[in-house]
C-alpha positions as CSV (number, residue, x, y, z in Angstrom):
1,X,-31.3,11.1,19.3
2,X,-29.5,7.8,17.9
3,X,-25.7,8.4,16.8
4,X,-25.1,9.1,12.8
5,X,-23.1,5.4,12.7
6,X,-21.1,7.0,9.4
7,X,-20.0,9.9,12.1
8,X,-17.0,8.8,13.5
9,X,-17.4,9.2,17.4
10,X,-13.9,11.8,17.6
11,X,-14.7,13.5,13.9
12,X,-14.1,16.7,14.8
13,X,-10.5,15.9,15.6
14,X,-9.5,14.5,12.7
15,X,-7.7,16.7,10.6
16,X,-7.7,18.2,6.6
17,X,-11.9,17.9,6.6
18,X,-10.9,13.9,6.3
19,X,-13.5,12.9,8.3
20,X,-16.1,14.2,5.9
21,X,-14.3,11.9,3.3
22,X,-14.1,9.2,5.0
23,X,-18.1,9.6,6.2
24,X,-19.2,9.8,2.6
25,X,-16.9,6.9,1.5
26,X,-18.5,4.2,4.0
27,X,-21.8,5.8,2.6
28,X,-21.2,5.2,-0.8
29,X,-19.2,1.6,0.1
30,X,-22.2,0.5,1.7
31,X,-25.2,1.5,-0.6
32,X,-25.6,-1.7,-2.8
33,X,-27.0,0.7,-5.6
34,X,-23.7,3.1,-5.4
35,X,-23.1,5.7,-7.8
36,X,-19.3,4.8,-7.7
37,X,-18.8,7.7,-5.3
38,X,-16.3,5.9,-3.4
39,X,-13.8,5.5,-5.9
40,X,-13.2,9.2,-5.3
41,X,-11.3,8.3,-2.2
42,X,-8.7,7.1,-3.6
43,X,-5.5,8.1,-5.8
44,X,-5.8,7.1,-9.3
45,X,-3.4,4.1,-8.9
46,X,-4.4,4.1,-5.2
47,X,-4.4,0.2,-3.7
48,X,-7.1,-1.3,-1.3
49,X,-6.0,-4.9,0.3
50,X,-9.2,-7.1,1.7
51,X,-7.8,-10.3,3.1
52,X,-6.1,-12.1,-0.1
53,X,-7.4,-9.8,-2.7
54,X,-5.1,-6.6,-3.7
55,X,-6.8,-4.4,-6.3
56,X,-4.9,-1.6,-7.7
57,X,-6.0,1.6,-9.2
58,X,-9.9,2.3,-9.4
59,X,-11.1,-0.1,-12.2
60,X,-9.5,-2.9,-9.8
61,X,-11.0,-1.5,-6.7
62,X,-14.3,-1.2,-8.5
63,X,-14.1,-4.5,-9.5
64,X,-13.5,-6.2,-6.4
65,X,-16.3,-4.4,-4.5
66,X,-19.1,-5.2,-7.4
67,X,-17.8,-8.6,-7.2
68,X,-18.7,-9.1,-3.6
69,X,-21.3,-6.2,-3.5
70,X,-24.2,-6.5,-5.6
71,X,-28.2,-5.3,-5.0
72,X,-29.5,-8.7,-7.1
73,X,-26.2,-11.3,-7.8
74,X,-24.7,-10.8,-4.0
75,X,-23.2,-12.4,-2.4
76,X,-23.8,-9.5,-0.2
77,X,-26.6,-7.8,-1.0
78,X,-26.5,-5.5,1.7
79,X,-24.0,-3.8,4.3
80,X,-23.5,-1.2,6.9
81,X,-20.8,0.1,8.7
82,X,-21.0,1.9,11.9
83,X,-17.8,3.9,12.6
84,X,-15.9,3.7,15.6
85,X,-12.6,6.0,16.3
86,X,-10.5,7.6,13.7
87,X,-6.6,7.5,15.1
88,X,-3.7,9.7,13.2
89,X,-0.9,8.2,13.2
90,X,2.0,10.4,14.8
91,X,5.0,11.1,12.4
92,X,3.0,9.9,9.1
93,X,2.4,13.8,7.8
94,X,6.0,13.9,6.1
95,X,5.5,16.0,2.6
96,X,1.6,16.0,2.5
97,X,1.5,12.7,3.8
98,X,-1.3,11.3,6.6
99,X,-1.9,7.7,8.2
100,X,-4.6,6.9,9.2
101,X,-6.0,3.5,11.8
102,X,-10.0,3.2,11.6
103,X,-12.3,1.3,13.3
104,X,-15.6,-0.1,13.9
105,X,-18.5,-2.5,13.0
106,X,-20.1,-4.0,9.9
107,X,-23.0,-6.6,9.3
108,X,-23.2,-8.1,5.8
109,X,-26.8,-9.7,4.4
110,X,-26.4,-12.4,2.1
111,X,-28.7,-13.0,-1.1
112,X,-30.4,-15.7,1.2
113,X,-31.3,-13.3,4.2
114,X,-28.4,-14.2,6.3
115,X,-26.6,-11.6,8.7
116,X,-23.0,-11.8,9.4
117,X,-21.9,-9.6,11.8
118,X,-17.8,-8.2,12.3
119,X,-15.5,-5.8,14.0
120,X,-12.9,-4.5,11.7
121,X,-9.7,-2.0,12.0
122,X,-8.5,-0.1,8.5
123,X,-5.0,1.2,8.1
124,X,-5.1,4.2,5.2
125,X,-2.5,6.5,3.6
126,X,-3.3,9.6,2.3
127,X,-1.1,11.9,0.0
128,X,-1.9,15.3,-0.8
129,X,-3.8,14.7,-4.5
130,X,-5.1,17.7,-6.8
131,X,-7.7,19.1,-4.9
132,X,-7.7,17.1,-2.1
133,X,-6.0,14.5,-0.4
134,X,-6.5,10.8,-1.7
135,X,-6.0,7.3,-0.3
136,X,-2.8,5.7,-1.5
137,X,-3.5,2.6,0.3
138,X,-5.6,1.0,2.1
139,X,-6.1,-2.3,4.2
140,X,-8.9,-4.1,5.6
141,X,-8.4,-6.0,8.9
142,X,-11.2,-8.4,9.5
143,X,-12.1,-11.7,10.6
144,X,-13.7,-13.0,7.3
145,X,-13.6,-16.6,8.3
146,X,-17.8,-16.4,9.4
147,X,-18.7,-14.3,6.0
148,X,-16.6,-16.5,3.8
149,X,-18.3,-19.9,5.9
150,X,-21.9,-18.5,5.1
151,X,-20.8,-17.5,1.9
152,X,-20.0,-21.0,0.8
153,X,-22.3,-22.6,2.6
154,X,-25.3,-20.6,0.5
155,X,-23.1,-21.2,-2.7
156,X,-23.5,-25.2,-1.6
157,X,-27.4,-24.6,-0.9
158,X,-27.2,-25.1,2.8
């Protein structure tokens, strides 16, 4: 039976039902159609960093992802991640607070058919929110430089 890649491969030992979260985030994230359900992820004023771009609160984080994430207009058209390890971060559970290191693989398809294909690590912070906890930050490590060449390059028609 092939591996559930939005599973991470430890998931039961992450804590606070997190890993559930975190599962239906990257499932939401990656369906170019999304219903918005991974806004729900984070904190009102809750703060994702991708490379250069910082987007603050959920209009800004909404924003950022429909402007590189888009069934029709693209650039990417299409995207999956496939989870690798979730690691707490020891001493980060001070007043309701968790930390969080991620990591994994992604492949991007372009609006012209092409497949870029990365590794990438996420840092999070969660704080205890109303009903559950919510991402207070989070940042993307990743080597964009191929994505952003074949992005440009299918900007230029090449």
């Amino acid at each position: 039976m092939a591996r559930d890649n939005y599973i991470f491969e430890n998931h039961a030992a992450i804590p606070s039902g997190l890993g559930d979260e975190l599962s239906a985030f990257f499932r939401s994230w990656d369906d170019p159609h999304s219903t918005l359900d991974y806004l729900n992820l984070f904190a009102p004023d809750g703060e994702l960093v991708f490379g250069p771009a910082v987007a603050k609160g959920r209009d800004a984080i909404r924003a950022l992802r429909e402007g590189m994430v888009h069934p029709t207009n693209g650039p990417v058209v299409d995207l999956e991640h496939t989870l690798g390890k979730c690691f707490v971060l020891a001493g980060g559970a001070e007043q309701g607070r968790q930390e969080f290191i991620v990591n994994g693989s992604i492949w991007y398809k372009l609006k012209n058919g092409r497949k870029v294909d990365a590794d990438f690590a996420s840092y999070m912070v969660f704080q205890e929110g109303k009903a559950k906890p919510e991402a207070t930050f989070y940042q993307v490590y990743l080597d964009s430089h191929e994505l952003m060449t074949a992005i440009t390059a299918m900007n230029e028609g090449n």
